[in-house]
C-alpha positions in Angstrom: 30.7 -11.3 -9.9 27.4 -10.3 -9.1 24.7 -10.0 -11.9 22.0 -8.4 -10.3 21.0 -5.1 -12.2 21.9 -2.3 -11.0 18.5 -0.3 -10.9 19.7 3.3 -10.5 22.3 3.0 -13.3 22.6 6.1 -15.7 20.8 8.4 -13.2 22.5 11.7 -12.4 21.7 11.5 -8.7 23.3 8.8 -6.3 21.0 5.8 -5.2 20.5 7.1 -1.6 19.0 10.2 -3.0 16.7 8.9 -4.8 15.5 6.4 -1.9 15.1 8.9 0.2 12.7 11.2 -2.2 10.1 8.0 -2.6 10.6 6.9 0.5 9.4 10.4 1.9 6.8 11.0 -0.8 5.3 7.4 -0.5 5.4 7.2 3.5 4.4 10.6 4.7 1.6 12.8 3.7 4.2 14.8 1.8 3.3 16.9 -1.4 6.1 16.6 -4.3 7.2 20.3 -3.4 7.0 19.3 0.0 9.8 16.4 -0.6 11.9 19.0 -2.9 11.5 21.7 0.4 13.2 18.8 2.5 15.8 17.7 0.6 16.9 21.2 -0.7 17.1 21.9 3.4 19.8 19.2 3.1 21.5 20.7 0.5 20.3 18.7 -2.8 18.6 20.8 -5.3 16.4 18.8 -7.4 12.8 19.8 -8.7 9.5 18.0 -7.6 8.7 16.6 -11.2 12.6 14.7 -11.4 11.1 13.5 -7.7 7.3 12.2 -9.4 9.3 10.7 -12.4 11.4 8.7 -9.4 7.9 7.8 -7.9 6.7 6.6 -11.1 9.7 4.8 -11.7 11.5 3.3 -8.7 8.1 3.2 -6.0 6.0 0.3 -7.7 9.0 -1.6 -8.2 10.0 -1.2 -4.7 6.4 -2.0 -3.1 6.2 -5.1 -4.9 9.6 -6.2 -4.0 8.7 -5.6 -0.4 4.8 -7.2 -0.8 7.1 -10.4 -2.0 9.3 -10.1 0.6 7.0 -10.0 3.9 5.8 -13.3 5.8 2.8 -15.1 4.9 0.1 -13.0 5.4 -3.0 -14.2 8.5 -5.5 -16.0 7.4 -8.5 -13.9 8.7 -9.0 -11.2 6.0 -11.3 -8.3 6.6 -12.6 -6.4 4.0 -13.9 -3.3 3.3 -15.1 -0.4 0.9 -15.2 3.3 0.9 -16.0 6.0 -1.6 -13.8 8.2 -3.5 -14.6 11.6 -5.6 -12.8 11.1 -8.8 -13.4 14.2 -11.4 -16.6 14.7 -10.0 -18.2 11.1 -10.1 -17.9 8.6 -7.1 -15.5 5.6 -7.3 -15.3 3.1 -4.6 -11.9 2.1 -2.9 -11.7 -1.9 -1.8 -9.2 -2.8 0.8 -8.5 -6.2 2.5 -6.5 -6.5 5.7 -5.3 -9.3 7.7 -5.8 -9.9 11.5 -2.1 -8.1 11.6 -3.0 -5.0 10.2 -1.3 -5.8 6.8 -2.7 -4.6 4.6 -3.4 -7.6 1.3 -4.3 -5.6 -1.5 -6.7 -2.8 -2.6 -8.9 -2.2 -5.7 -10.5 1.1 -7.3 -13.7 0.5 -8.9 -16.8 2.0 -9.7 -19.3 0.0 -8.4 -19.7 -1.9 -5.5 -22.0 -4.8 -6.6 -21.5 -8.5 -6.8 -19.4 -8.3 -10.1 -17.1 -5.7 -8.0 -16.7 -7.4 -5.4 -16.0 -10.7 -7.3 -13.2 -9.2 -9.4 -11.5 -8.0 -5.9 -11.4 -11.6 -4.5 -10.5 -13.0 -7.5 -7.2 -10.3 -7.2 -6.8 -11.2 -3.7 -6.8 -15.0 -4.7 -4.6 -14.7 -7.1 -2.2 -12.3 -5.2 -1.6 -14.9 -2.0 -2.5 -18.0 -4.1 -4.6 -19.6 -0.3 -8.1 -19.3 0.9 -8.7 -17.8 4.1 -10.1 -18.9 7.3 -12.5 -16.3 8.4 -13.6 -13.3 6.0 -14.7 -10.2 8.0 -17.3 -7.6 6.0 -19.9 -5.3 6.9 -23.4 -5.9 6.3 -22.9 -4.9 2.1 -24.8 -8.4 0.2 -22.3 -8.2 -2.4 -19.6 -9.9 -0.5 -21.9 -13.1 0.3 -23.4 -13.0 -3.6 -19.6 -13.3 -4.3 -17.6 -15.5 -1.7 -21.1 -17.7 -2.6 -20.3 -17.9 -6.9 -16.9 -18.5 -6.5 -17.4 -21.7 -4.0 -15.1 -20.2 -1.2 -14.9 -22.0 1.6 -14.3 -20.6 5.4 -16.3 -18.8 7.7 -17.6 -15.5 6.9 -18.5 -13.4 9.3 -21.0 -10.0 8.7 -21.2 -7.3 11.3 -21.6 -3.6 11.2 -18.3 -2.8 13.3 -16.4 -6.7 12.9 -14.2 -4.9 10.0 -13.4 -1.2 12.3 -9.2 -2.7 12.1 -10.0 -2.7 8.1 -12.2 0.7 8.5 -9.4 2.8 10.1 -6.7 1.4 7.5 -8.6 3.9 5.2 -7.5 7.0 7.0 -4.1 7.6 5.6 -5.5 7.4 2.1 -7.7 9.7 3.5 -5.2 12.0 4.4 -3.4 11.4 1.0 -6.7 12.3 -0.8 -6.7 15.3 0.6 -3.4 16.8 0.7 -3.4 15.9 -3.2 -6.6 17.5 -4.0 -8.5 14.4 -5.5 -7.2 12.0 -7.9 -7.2 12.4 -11.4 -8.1 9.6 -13.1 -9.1 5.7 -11.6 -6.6 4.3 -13.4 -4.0 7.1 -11.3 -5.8 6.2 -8.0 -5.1 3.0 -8.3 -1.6 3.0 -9.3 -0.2 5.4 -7.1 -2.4 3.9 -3.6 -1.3 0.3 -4.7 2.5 1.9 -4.9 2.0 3.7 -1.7 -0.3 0.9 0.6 3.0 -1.8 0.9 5.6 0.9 1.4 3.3 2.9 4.0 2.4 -0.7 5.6 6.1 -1.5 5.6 7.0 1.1 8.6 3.5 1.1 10.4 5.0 -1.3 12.9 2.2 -1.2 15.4 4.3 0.9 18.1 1.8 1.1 20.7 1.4 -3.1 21.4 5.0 -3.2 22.0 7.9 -2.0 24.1 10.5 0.9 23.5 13.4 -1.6 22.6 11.1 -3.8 20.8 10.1 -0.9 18.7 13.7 0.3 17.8 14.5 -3.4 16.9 11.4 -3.7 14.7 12.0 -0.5 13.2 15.6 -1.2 12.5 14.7 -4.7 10.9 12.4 -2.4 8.9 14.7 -0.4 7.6 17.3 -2.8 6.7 14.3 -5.0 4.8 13.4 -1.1 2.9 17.5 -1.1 2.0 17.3 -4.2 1.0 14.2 -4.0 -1.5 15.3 -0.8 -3.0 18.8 -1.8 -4.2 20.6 0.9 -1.5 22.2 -2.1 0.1 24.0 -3.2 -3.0 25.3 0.1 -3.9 26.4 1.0 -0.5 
């Protein structure tokens, strides 16, 4: 008898509903009406706020199931900050990539000095538990002042256009940021992009390096690893 909990017990709607609604709002540019639109063209009527209270309840769970459950991450991280407009005062948006495009971890903060950019490492540390190889950052002195006070070793490596692979990750935040009209709060930035980042990572699957067939076996893998992490596996 199996005693793994059954996550979507006591909820009205069946378990592959409620998959697909985060997986939609958390891997597409989708608005929460948008993902009510879809699925009531499929014949399920259910409203946009049931779907946020799914996000909120069933999406972190399932992006930290799948951050446990990929490969060890490269050991060349590059790094990289951008600015965000939060009610009208500028935040900054940290993000770390391996060589792979996977994306390690990400960080909303308001400044982007030494102490910020220790705190970041010191979440990135802790998250993979190893030390990388190479670190890859643009020319921004608070990286060094950093990697320098917390004695880490490996090569680090500073060039105006070294990080672009960690640059371009930004874009579909991008895209989020402004299909939602600006985040609310720092504290809502950074749950919902740490929620989305691992689920959106999950299916980028890096089509154009690879053939056709390899792409459909990738993708299927993919998907059976997504069934897998949410539960839908269990309760099919």
């Amino acid at each position: 008898m199996s005693t793994t909990p059954n996550l979507y017990r006591g909820f009205r709607f069946p378990a592959a509903i409620i998959h697909e609604a985060v997986w939609l709002y958390h891997c597409f540019s989708l608005s929460l009406r948008e993902v009510e639109l879809i699925l009531a063209a499929r014949g399920i009527e259910v409203s946009y706020e049931t779907i946020r209270e799914w996000g909120l309840r069933f999406g972190r769970a399932f992006a930290n199931t799948l951050k446990r459950r990929r490969p060890r991450p490269g050991d060349k991280w590059l790094l990289d900050e951008v600015f965000i407009r939060i009610r009208g005062k500028q935040h900054y948006l940290w993000r770390a990539i391996d060589q792979n495009g996977v994306v390690l971890d990400i960080l909303v903060q308001s400044r982007r000095n030494k102490k910020a950019a220790k705190r970041f490492f010191r979440k990135l540390l802790k998250g993979l538990r190893y030390a990388p190889r190479v670190i890859v950052t643009d020319k921004l002195k608070s990286y060094a002042a950093a990697k320098k006070d917390l004695k880490l070793g490996g090569e680090h490596r500073q060039n105006r256009y070294l990080n672009n692979a960690c640059e371009v990750s930004h874009q579909p935040t991008r895209r989020r940021e402004r299909h939602r009209k600006r985040f609310k709060s720092a504290r809502h930035a950074q749950r919902f992009l740490s929620t989305r980042s691992p689920i959106h990572n999950h299916f980028q699957l890096r089509r154009h390096l690879i053939s056709a067939s390899q792409y459909r076996t990738v993708r299927a893998r993919a998907f059976t690893t997504w069934r897998e992490a949410t539960g839908l596996a269990r309760t099919a």
